[in-house]
CHARMM-style PDB file with segment names, atoms N, HN, CA, C and O in Angstrom:
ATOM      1  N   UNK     1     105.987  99.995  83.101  1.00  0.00      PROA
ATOM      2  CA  UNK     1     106.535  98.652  82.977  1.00  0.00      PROA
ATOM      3  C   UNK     1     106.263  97.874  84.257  1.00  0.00      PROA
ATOM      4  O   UNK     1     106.243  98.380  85.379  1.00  0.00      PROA
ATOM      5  N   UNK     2     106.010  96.313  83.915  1.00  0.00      PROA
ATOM      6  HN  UNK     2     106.025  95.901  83.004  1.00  0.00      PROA
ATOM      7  CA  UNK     2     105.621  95.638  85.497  1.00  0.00      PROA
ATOM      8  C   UNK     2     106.677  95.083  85.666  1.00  0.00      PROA
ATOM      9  O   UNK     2     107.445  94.606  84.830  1.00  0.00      PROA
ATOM     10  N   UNK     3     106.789  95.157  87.396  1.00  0.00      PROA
ATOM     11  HN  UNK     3     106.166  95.544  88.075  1.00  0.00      PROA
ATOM     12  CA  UNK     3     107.862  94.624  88.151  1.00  0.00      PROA
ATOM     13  C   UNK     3     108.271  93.397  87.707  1.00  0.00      PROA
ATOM     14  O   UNK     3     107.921  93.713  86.570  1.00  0.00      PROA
ATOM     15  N   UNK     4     108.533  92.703  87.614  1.00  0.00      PROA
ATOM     16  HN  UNK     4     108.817  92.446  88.538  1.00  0.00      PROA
ATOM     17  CA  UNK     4     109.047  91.058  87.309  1.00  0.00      PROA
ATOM     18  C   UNK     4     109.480  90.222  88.251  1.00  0.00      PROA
ATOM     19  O   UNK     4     109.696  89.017  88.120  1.00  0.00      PROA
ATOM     20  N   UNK     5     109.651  91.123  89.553  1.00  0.00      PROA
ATOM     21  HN  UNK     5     109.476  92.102  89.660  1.00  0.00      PROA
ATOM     22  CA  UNK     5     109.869  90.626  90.366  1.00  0.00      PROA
ATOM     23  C   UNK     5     109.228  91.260  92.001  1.00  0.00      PROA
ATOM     24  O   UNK     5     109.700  91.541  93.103  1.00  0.00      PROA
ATOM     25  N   UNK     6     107.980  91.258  91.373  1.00  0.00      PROA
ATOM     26  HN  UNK     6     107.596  91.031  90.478  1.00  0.00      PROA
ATOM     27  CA  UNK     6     106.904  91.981  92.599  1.00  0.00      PROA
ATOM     28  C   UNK     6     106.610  90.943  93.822  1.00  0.00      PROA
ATOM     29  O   UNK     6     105.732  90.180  93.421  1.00  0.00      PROA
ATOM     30  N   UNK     7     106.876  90.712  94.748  1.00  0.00      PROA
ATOM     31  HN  UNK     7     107.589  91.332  95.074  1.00  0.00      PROA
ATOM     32  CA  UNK     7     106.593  89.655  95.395  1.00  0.00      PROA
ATOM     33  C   UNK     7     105.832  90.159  96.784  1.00  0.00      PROA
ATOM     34  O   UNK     7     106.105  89.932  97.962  1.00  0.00      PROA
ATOM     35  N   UNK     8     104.980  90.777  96.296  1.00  0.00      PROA
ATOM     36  HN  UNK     8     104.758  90.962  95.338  1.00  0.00      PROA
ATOM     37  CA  UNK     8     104.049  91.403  97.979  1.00  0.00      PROA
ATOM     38  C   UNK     8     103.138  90.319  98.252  1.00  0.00      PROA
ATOM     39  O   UNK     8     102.711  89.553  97.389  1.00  0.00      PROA
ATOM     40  N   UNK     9     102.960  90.293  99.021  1.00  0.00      PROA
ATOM     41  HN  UNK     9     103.307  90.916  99.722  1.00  0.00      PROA
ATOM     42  CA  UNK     9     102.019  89.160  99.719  1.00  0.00      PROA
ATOM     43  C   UNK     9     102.068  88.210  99.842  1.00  0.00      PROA
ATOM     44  O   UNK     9     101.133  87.496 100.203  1.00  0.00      PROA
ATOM     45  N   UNK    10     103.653  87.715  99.477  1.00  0.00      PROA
ATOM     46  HN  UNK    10     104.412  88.295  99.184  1.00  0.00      PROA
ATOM     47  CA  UNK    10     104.561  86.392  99.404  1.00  0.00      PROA
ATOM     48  C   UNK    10     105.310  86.445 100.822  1.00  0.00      PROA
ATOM     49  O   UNK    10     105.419  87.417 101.570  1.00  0.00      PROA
ATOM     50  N   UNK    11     105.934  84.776 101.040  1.00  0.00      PROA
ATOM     51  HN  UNK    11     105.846  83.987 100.433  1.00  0.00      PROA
ATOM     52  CA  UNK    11     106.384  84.932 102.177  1.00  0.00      PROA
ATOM     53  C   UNK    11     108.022  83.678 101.597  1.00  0.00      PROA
ATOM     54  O   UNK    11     108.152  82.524 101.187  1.00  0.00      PROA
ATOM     55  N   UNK    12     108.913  84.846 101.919  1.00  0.00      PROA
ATOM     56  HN  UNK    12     108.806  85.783 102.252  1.00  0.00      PROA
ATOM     57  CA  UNK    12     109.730  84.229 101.567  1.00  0.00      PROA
ATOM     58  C   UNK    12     110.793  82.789 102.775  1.00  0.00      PROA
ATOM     59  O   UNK    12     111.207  83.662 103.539  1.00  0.00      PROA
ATOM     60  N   UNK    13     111.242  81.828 103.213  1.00  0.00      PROA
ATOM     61  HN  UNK    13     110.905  81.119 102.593  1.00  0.00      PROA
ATOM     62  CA  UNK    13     111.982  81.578 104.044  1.00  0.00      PROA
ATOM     63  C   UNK    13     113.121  81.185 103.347  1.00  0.00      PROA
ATOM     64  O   UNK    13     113.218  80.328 102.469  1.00  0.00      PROA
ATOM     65  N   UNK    14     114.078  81.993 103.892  1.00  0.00      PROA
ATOM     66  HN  UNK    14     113.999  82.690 104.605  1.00  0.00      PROA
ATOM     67  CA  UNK    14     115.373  81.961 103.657  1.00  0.00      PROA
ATOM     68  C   UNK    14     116.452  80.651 104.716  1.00  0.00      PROA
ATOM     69  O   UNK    14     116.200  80.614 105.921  1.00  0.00      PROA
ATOM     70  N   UNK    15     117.271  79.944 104.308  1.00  0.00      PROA
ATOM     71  HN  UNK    15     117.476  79.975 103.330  1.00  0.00      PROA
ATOM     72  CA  UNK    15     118.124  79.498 105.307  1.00  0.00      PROA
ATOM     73  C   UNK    15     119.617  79.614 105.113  1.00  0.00      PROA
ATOM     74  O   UNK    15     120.103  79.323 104.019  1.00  0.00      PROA
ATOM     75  N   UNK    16     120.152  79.904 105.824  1.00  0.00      PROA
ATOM     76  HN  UNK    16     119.758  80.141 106.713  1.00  0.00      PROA
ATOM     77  CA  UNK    16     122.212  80.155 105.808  1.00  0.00      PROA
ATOM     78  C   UNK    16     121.666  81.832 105.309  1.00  0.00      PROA
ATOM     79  O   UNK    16     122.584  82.151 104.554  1.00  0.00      PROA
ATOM     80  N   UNK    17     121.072  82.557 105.325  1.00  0.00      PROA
ATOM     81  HN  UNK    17     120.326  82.298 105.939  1.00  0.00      PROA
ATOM     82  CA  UNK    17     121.153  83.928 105.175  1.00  0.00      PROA
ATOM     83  C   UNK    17     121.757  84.917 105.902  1.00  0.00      PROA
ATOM     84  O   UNK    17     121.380  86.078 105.742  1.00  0.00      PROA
ATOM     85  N   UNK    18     122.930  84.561 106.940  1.00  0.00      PROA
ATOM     86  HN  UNK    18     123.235  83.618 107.070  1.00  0.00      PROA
ATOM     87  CA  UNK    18     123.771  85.397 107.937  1.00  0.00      PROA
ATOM     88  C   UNK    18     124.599  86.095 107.228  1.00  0.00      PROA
ATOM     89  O   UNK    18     125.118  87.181 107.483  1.00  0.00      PROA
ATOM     90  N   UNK    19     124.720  85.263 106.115  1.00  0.00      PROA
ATOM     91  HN  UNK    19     124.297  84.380 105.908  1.00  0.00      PROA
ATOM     92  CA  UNK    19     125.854  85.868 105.352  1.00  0.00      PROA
ATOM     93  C   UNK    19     126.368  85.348 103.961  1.00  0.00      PROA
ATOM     94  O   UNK    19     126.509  84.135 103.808  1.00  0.00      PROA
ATOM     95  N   UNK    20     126.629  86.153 103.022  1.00  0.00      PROA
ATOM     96  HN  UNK    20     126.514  87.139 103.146  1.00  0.00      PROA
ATOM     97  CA  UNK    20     126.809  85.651 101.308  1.00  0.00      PROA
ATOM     98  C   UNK    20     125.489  85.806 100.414  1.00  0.00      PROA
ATOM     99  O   UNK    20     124.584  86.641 100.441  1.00  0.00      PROA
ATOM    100  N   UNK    21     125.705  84.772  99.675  1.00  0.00      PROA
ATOM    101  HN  UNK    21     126.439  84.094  99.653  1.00  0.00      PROA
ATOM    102  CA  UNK    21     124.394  84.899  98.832  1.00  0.00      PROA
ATOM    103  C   UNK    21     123.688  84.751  99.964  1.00  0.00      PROA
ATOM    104  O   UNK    21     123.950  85.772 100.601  1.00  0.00      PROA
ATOM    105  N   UNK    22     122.945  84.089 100.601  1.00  0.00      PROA
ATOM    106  HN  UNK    22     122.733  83.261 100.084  1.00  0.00      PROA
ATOM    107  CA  UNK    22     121.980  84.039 101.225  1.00  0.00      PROA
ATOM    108  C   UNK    22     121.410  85.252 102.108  1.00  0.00      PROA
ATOM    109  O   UNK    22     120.220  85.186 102.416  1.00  0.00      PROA
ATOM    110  N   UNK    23     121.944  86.034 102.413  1.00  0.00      PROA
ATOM    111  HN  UNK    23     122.910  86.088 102.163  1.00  0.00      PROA
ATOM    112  CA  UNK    23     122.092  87.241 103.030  1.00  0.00      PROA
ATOM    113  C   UNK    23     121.548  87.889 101.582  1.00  0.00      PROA
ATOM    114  O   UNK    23     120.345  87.953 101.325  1.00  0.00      PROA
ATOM    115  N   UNK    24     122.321  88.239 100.908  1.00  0.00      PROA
ATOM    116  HN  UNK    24     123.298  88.187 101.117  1.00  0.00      PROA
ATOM    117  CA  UNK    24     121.522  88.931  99.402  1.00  0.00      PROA
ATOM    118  C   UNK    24     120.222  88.547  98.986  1.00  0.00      PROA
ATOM    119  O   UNK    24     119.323  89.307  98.626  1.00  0.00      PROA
ATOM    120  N   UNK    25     120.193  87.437  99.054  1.00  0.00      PROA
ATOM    121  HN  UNK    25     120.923  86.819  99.347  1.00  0.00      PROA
ATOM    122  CA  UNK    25     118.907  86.707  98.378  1.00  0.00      PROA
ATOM    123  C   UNK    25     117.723  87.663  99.350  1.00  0.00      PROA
ATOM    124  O   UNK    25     117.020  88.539  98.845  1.00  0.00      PROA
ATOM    125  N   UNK    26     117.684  87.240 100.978  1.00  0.00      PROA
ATOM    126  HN  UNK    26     118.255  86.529 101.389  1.00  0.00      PROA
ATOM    127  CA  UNK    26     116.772  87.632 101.888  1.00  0.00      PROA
ATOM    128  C   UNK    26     116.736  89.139 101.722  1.00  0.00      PROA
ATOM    129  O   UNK    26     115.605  89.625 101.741  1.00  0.00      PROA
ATOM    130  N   UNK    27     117.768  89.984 101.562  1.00  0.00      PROA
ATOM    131  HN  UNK    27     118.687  89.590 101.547  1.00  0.00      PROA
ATOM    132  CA  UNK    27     117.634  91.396 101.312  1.00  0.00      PROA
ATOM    133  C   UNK    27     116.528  92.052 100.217  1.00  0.00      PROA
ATOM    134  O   UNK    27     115.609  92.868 100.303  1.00  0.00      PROA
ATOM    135  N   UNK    28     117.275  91.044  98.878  1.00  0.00      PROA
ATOM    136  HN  UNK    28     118.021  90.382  98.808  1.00  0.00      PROA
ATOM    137  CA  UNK    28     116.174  91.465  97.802  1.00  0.00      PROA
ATOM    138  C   UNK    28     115.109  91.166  97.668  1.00  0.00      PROA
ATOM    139  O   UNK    28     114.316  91.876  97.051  1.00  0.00      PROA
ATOM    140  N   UNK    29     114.690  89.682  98.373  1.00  0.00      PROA
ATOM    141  HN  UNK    29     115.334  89.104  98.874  1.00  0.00      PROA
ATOM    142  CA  UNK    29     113.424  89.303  98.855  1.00  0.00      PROA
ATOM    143  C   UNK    29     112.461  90.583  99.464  1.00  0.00      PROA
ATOM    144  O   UNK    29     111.365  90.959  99.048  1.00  0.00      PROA
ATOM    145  N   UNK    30     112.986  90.924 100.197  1.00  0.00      PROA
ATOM    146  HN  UNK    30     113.876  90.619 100.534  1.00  0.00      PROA
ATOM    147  CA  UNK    30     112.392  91.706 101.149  1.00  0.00      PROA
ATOM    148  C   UNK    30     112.291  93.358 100.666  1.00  0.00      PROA
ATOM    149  O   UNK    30     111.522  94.207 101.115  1.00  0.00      PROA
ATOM    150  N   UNK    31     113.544  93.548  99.379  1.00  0.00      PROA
ATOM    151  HN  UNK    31     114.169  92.858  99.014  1.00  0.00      PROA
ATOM    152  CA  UNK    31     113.330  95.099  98.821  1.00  0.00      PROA
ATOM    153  C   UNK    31     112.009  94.818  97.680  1.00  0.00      PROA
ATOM    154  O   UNK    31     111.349  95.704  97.136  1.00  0.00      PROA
ATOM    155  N   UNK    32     111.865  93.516  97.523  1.00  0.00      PROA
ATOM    156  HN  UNK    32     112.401  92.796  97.964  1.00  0.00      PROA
ATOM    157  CA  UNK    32     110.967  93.164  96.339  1.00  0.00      PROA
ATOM    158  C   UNK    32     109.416  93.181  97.143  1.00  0.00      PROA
ATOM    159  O   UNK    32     108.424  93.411  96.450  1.00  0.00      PROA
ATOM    160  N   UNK    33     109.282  92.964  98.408  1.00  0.00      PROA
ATOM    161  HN  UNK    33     110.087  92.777  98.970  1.00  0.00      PROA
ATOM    162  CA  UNK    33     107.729  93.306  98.743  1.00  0.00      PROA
ATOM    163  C   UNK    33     107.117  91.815  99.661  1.00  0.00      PROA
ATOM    164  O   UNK    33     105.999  91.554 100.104  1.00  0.00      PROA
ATOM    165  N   UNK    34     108.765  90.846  99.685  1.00  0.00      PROA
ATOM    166  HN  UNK    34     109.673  91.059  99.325  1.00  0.00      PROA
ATOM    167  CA  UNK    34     108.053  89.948 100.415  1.00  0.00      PROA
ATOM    168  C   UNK    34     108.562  89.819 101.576  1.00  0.00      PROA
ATOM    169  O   UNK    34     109.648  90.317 101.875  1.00  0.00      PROA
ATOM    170  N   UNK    35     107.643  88.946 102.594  1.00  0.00      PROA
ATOM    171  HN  UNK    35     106.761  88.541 102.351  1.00  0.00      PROA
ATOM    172  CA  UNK    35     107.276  88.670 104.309  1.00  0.00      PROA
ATOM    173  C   UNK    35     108.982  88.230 104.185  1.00  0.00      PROA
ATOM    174  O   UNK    35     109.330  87.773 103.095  1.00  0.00      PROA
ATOM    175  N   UNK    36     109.762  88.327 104.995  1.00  0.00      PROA
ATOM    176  HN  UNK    36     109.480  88.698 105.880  1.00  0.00      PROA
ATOM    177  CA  UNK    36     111.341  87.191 105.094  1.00  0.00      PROA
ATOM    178  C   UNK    36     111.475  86.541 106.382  1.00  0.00      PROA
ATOM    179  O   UNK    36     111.339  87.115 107.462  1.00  0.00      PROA
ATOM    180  N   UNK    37     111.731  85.393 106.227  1.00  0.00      PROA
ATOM    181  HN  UNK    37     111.842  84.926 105.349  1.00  0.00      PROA
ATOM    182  CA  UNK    37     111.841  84.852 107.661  1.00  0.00      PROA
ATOM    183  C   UNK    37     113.572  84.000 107.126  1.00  0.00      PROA
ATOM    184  O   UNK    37     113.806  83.223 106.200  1.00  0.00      PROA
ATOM    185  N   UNK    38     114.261  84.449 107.930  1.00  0.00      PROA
ATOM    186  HN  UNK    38     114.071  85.080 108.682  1.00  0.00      PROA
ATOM    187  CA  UNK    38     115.741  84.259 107.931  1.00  0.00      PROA
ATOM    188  C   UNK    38     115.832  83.498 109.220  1.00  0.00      PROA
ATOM    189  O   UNK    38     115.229  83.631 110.285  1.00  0.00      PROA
ATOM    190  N   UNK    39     116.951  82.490 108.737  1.00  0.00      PROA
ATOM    191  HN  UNK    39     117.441  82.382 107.872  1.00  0.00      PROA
ATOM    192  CA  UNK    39     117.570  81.624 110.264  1.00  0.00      PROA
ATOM    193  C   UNK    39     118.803  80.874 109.564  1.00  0.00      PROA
ATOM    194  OT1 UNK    39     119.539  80.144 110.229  1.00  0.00      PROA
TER     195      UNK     39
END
């Protein structure tokens, strides 16, 4: 089965990700295969 949410070679930027959703979002971003740039 394909990922649906394969994101390698993507670059994600996250902002307010210190904490809450945004913090989740950048996590799964990043368990999913993409670059994260958090601030």
């Amino acid at each position: 089965m394909e990922n649906l949410f394969d994101l390698s070679g993507k670059v994600a930027v996250v902002t307010g990700s210190t904490k809450g959703i945004g913090r989740a979002i950048a996590q799964q971003m990043a368990f999913n295969g993409a670059d994260v740039v958090i601030s």
